[in-house]
Backbone as ProteinMPNN parsed JSONL, in Angstrom:
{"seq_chain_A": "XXXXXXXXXXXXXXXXXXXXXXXXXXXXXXXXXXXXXXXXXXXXXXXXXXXXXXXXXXXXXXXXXXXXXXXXXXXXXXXXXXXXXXXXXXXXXXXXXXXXXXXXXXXXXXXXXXXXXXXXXXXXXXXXXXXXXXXXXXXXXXXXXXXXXXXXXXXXXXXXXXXXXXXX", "coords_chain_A": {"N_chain_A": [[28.631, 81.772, 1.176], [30.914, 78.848, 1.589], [34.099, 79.055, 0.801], [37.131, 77.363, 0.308], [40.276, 77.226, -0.127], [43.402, 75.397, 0.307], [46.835, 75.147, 0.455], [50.238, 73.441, -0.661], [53.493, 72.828, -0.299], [56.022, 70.075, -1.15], [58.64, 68.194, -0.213], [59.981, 65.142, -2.434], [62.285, 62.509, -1.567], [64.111, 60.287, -3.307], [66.054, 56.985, -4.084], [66.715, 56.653, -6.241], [68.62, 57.999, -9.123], [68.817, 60.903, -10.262], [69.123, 61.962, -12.592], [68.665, 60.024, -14.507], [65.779, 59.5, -14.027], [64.523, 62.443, -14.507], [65.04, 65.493, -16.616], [66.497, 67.35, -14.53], [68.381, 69.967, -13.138], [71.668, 69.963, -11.491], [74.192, 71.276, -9.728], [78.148, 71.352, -9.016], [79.547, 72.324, -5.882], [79.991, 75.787, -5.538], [79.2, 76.851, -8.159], [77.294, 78.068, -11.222], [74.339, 77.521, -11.528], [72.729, 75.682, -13.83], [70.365, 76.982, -16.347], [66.866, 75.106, -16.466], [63.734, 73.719, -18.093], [60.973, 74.109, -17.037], [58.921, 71.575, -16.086], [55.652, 70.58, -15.452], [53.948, 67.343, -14.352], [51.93, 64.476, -13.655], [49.549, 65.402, -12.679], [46.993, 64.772, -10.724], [43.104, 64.044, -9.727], [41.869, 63.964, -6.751], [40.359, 61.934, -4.187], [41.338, 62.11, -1.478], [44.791, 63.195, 0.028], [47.415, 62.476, 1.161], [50.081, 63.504, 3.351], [52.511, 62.327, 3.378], [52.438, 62.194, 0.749], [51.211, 59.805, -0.116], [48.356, 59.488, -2.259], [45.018, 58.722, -3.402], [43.219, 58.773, -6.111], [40.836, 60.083, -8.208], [38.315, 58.48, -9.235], [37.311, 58.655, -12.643], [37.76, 61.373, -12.069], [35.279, 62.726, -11.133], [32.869, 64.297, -8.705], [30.592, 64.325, -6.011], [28.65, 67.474, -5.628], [29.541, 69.48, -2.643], [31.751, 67.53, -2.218], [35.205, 67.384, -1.013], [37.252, 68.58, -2.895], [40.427, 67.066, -4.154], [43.567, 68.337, -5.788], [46.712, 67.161, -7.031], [49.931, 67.405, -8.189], [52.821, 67.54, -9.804], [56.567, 68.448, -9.951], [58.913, 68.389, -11.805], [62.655, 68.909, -12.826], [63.116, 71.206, -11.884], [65.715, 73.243, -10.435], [69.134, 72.852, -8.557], [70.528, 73.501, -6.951], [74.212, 72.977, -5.245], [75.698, 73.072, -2.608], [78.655, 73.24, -0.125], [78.3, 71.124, 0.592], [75.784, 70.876, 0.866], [72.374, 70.938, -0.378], [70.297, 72.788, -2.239], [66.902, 74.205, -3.179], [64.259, 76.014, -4.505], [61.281, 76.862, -4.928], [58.264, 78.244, -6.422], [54.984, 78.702, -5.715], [53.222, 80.162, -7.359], [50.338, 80.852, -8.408], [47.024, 79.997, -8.201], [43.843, 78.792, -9.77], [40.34, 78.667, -10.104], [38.378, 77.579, -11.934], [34.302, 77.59, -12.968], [32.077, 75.686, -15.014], [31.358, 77.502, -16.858], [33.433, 78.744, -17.723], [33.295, 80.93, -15.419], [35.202, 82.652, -12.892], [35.731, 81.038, -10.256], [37.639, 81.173, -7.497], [40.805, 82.731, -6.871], [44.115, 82.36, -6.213], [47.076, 84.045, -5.424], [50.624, 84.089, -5.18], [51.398, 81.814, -3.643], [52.535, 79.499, -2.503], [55.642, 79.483, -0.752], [58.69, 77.616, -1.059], [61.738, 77.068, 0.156], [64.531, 75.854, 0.466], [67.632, 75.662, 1.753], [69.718, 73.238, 3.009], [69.439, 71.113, 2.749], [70.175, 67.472, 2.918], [70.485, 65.278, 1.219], [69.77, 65.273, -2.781], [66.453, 66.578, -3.834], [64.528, 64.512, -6.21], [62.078, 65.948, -7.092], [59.256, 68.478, -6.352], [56.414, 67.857, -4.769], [52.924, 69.371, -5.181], [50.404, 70.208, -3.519], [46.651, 70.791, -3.104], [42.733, 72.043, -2.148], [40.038, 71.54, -2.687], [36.763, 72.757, -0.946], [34.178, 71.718, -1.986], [30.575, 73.206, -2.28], [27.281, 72.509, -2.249], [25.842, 74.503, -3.576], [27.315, 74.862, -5.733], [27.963, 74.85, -9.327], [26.781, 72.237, -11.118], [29.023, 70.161, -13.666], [31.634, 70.484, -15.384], [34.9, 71.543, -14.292], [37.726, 74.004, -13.729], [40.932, 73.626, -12.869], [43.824, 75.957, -12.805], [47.251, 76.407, -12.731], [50.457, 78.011, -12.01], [53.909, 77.605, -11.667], [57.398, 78.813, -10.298], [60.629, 78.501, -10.746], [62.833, 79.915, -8.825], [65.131, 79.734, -8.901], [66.664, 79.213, -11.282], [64.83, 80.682, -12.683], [63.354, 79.856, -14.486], [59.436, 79.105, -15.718], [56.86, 76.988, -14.382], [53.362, 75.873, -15.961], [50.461, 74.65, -15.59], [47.693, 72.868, -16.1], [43.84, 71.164, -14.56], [41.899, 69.498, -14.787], [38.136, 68.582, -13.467], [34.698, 67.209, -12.821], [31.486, 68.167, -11.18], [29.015, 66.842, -10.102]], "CA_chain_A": [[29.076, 80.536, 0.566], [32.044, 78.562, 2.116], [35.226, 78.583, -0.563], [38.551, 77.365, 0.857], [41.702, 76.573, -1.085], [44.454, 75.343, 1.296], [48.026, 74.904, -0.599], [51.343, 73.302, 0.321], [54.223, 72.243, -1.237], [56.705, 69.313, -0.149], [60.124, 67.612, -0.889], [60.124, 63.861, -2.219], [64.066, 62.351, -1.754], [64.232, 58.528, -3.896], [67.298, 56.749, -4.13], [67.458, 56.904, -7.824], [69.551, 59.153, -9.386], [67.838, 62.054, -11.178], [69.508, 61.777, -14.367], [67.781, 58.716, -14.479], [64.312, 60.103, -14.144], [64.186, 63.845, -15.094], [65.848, 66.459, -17.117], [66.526, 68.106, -13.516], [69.537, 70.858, -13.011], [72.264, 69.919, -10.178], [75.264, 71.911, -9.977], [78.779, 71.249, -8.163], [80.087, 73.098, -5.018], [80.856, 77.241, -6.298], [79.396, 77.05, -9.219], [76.247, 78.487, -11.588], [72.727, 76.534, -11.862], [71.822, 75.756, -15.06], [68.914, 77.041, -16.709], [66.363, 73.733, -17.373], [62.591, 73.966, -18.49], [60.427, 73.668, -15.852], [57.328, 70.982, -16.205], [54.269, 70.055, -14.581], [53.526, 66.046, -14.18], [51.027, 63.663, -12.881], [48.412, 66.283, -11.89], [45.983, 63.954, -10.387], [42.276, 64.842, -9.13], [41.958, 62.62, -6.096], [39.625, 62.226, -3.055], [42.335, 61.939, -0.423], [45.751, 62.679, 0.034], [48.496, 62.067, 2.647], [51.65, 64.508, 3.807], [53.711, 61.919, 2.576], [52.841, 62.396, -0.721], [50.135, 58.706, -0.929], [47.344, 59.828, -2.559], [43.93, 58.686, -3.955], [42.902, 59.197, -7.495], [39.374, 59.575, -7.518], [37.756, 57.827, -10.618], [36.609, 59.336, -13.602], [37.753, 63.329, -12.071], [34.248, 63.186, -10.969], [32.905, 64.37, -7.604], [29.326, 64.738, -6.2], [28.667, 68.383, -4.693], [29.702, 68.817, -1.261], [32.677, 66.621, -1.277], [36.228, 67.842, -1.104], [38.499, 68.092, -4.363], [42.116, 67.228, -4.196], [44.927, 68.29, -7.0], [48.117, 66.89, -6.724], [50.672, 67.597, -8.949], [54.478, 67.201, -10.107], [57.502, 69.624, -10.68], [60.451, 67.574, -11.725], [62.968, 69.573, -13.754], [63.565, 72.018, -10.235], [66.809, 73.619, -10.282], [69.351, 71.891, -7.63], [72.295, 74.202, -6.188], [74.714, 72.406, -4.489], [77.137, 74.247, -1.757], [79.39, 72.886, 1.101], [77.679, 69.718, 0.916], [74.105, 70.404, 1.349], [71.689, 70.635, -1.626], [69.332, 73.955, -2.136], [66.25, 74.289, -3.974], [63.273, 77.233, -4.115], [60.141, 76.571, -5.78], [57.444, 79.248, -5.668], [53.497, 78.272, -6.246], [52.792, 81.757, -7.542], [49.091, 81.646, -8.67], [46.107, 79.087, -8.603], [42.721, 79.77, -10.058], [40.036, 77.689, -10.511], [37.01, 77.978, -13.154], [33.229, 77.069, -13.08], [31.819, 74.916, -16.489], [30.654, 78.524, -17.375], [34.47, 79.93, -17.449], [33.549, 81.972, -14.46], [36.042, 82.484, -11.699], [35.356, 80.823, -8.422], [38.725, 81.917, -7.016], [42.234, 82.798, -7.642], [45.293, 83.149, -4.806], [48.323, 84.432, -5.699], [51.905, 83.917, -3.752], [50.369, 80.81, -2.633], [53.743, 78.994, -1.168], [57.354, 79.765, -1.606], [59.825, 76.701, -0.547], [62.975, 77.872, -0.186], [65.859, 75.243, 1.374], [69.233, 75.398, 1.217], [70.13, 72.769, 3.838], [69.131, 69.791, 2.452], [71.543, 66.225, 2.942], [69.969, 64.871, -0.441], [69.231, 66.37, -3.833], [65.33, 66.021, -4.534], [63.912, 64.455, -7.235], [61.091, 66.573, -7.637], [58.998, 68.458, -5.71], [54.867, 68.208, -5.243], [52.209, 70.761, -4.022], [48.569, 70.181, -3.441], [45.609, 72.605, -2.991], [42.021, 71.267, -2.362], [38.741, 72.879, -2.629], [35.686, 72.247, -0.652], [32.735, 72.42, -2.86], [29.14, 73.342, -1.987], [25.795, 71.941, -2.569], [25.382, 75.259, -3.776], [28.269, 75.136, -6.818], [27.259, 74.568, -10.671], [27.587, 70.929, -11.797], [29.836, 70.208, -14.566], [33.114, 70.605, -15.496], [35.278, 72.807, -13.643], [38.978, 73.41, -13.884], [42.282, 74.244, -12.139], [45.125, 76.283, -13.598], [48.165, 77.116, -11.43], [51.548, 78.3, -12.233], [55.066, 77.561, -10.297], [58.214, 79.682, -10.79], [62.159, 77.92, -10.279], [63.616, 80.797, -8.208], [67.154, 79.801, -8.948], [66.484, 79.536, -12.626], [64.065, 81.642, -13.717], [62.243, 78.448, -15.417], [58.264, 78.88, -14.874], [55.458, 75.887, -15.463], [52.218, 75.993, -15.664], [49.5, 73.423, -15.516], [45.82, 72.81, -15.857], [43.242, 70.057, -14.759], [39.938, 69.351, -14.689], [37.208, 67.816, -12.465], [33.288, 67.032, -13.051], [30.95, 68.435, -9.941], [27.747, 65.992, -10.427]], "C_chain_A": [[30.515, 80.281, 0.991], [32.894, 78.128, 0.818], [36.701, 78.09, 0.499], [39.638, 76.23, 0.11], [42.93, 76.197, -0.193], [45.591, 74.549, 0.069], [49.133, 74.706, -0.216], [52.743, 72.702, -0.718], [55.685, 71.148, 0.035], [57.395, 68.287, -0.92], [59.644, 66.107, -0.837], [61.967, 63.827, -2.759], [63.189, 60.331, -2.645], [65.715, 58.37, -3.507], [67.222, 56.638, -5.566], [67.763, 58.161, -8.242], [68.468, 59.908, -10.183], [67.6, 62.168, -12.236], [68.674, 60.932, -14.991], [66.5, 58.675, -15.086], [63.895, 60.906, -14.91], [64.989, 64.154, -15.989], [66.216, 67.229, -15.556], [67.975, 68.831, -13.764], [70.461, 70.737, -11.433], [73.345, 71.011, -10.699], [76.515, 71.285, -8.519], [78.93, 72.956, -7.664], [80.547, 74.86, -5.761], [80.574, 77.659, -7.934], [78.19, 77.356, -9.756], [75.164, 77.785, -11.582], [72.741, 77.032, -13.082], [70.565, 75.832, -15.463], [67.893, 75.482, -17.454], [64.979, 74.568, -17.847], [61.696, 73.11, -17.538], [58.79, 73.128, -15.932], [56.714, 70.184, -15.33], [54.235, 68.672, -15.163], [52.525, 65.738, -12.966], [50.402, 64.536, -12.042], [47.1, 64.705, -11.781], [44.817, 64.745, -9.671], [41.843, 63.845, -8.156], [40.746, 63.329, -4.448], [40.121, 62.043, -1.512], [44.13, 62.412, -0.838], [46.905, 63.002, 1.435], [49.582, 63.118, 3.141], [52.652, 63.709, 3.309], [53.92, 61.635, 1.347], [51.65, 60.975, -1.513], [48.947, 59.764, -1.358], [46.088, 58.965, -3.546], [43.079, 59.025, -4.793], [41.389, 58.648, -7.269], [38.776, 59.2, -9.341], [36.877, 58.811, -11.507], [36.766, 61.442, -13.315], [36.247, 63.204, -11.722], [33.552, 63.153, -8.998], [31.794, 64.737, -7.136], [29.764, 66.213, -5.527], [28.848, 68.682, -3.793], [30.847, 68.037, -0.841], [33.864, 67.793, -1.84], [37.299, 67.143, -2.384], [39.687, 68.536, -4.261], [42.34, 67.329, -5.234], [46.01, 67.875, -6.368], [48.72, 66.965, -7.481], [52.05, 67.708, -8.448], [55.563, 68.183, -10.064], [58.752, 69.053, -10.614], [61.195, 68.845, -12.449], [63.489, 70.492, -12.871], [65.149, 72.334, -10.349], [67.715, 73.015, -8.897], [70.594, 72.575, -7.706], [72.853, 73.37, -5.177], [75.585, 73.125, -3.746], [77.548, 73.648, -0.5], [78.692, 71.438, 1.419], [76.082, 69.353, 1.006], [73.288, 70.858, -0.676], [70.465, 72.256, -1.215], [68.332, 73.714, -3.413], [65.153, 75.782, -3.605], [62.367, 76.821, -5.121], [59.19, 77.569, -5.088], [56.054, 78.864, -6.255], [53.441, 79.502, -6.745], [51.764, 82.146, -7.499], [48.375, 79.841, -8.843], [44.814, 79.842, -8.862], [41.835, 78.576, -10.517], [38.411, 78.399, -10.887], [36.042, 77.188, -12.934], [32.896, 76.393, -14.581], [31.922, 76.35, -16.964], [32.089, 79.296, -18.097], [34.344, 81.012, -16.395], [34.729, 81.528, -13.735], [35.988, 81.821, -10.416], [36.438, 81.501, -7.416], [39.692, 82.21, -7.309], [42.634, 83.34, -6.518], [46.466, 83.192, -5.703], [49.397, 84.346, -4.461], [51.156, 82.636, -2.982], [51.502, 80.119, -1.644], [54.751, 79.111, -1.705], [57.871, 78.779, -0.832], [60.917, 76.914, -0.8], [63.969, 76.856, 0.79], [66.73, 75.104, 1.011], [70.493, 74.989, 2.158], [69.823, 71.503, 3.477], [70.089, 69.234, 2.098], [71.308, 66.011, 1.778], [69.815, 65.797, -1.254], [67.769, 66.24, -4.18], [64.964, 65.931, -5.9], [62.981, 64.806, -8.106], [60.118, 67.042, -6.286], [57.363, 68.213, -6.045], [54.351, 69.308, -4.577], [50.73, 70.095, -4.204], [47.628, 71.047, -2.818], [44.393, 71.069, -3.251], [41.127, 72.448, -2.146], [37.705, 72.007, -1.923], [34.788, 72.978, -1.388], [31.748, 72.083, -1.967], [28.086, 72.529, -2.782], [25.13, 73.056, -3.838], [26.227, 75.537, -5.899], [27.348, 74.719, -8.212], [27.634, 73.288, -10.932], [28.095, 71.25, -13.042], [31.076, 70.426, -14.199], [33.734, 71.597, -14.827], [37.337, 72.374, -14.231], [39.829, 73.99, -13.198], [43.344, 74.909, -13.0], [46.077, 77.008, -12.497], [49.553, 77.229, -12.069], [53.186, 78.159, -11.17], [56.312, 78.481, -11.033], [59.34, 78.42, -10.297], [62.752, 79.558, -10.137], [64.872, 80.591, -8.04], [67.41, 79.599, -10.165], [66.217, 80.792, -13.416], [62.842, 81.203, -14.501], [60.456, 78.852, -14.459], [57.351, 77.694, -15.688], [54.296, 76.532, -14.91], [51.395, 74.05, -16.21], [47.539, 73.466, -15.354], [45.155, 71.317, -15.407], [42.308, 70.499, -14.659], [38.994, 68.147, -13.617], [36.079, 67.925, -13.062], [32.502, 66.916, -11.451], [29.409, 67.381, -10.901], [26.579, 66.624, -9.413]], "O_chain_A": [[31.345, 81.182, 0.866], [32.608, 77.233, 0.023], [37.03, 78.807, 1.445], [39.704, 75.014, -0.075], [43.563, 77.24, -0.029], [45.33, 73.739, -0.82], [49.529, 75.527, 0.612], [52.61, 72.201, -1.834], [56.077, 71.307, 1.192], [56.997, 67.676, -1.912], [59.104, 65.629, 0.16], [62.635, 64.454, -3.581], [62.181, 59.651, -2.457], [66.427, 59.164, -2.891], [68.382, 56.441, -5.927], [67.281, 59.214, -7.823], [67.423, 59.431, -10.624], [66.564, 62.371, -12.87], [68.024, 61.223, -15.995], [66.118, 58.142, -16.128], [63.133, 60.649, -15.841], [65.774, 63.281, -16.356], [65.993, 68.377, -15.939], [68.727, 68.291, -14.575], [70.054, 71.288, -10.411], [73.35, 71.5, -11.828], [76.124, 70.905, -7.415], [78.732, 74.043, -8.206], [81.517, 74.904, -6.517], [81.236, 78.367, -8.693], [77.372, 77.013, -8.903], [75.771, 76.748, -11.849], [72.759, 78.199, -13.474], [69.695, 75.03, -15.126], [68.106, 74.951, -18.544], [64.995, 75.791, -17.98], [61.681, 71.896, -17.332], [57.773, 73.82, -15.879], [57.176, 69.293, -14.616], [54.452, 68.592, -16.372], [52.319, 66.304, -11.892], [50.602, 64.53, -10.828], [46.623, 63.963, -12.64], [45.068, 65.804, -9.095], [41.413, 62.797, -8.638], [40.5, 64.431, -3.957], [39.369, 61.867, -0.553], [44.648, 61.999, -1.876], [46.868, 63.755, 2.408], [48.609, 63.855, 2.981], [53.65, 64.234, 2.816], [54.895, 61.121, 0.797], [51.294, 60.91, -2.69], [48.746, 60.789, -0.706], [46.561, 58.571, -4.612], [42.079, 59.611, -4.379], [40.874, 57.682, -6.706], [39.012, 59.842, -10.364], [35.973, 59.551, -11.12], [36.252, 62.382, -13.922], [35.794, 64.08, -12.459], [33.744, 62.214, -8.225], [31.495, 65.774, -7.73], [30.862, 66.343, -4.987], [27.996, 67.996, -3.228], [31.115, 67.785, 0.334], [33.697, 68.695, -2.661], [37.8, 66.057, -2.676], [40.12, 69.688, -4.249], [41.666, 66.676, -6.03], [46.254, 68.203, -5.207], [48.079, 66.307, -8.301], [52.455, 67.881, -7.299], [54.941, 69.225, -10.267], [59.542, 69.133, -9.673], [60.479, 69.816, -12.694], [64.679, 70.655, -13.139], [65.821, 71.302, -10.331], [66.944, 72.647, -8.011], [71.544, 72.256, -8.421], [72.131, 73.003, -4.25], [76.31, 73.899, -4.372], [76.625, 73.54, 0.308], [78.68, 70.875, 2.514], [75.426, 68.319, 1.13], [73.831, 70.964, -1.775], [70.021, 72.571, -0.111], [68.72, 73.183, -4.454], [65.298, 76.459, -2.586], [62.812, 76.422, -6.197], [59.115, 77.818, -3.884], [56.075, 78.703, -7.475], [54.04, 80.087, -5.842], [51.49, 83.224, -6.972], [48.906, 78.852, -9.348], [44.55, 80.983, -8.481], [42.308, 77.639, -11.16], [37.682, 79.255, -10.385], [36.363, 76.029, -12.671], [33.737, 76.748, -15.407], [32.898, 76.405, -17.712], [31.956, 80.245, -18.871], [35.148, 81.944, -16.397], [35.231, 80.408, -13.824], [36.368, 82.505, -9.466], [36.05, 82.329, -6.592], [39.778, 81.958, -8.51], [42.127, 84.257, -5.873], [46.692, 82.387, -6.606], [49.19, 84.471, -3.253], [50.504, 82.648, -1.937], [51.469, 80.132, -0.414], [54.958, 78.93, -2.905], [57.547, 78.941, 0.345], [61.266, 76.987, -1.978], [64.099, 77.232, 1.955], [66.942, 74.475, -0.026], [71.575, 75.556, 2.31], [70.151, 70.709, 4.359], [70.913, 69.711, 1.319], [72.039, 66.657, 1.027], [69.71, 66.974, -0.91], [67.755, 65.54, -5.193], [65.003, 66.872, -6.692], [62.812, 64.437, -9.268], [60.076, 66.311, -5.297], [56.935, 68.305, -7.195], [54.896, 70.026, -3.738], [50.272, 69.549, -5.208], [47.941, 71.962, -2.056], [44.527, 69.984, -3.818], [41.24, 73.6, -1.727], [37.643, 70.795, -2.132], [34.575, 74.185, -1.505], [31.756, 71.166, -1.146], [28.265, 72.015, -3.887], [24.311, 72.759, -4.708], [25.77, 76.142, -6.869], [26.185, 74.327, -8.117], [28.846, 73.086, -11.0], [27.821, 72.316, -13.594], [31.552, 70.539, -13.069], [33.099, 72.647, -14.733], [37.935, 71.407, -14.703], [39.473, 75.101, -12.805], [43.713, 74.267, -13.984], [45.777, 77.876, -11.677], [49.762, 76.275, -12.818], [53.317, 78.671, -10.058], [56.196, 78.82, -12.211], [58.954, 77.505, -9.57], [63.048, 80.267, -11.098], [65.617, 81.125, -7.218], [68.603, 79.796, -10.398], [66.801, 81.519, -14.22], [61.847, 81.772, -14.949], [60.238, 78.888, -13.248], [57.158, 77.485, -16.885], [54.129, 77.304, -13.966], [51.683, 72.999, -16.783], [46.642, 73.972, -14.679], [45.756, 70.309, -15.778], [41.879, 71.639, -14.479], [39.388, 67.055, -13.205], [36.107, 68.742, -13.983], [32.717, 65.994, -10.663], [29.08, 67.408, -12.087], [25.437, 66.163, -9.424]]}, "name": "protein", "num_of_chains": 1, "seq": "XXXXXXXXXXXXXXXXXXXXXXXXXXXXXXXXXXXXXXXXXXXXXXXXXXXXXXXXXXXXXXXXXXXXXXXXXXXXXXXXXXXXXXXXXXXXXXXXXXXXXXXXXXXXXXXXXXXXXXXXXXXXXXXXXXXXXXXXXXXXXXXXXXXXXXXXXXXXXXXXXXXXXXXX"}
């Protein structure tokens, strides 16, 4: 039986200020990161999505057998070291795992992606990650679900997050 989870994570810059938006943590030039609380947004379950972050919310979370299920999800709140001018961040996926209706396991990766830059012109506003599964013909219909965890490696701050999908 073919399982494959592919997982990535990737910087969005805006021009609005952060403050604005998030609770996020900047810091000036030489100086400590503040500890924030690090949360998961806009997990979407979508039947497409892009590298630059468009994506395709697929109606109702529901998906026949056989097709490919996107997550996309949020992590505003990201710690934001500043030094000599450039902007650093580290975000670590740590663990995804995703459940049959039954509560069985289908899979679980650990260390899935660490982003680590501390060269960046801008400060980001948040970063995303997405992970998709190809389901089988062979899978259980019903409900299924995602749960994945991220760490802030210049905090300490970890989220977690769950969604859900419907295999028909």
């Amino acid at each position: 039986m073919k399982r494959l989870i592919i997982i990535s994570a990737i910087i969005l810059l805006t021009s609005v200020p952060m403050a604005a938006l998030f609770s996020c943590a900047t810091t000036a030039p030489g100086t400590t990161p503040t500890v924030t609380t690090l949360g998961i947004r806009n997990a979407k379950l979508c039947s497409d999505i892009s590298e630059d972050g468009d994506y395709t919310v697929q109606p109702g979370a529901t998906f026949d057998r056989g097709d490919v299920v996107w997550l996309y999800f949020e992590v505003p709140g990201i710690t934001i070291k500043g030094a000599d001018g450039k902007f650093e961040v580290w975000a670590k996926f740590t663990e995804c795992t995703l459940y049959d209706p039954n509560g069985d396991m289908i899979m679980r990766v650990v260390d899935v992606v660490d982003y680590h830059d501390a060269t960046l012109d801008e400060a980001p506003d948040f970063i995303w990650f997405y992970a998709f599964y190809e389901s089988t013909q062979g899978d259980v219909a019903g409900q299924h679900r995602w749960e994945f965890t991220i760490n802030d490696e210049l905090s300490g701050a970890i989220g977690t997050g769950s969604a859900t999908f419907t295999l028909k």
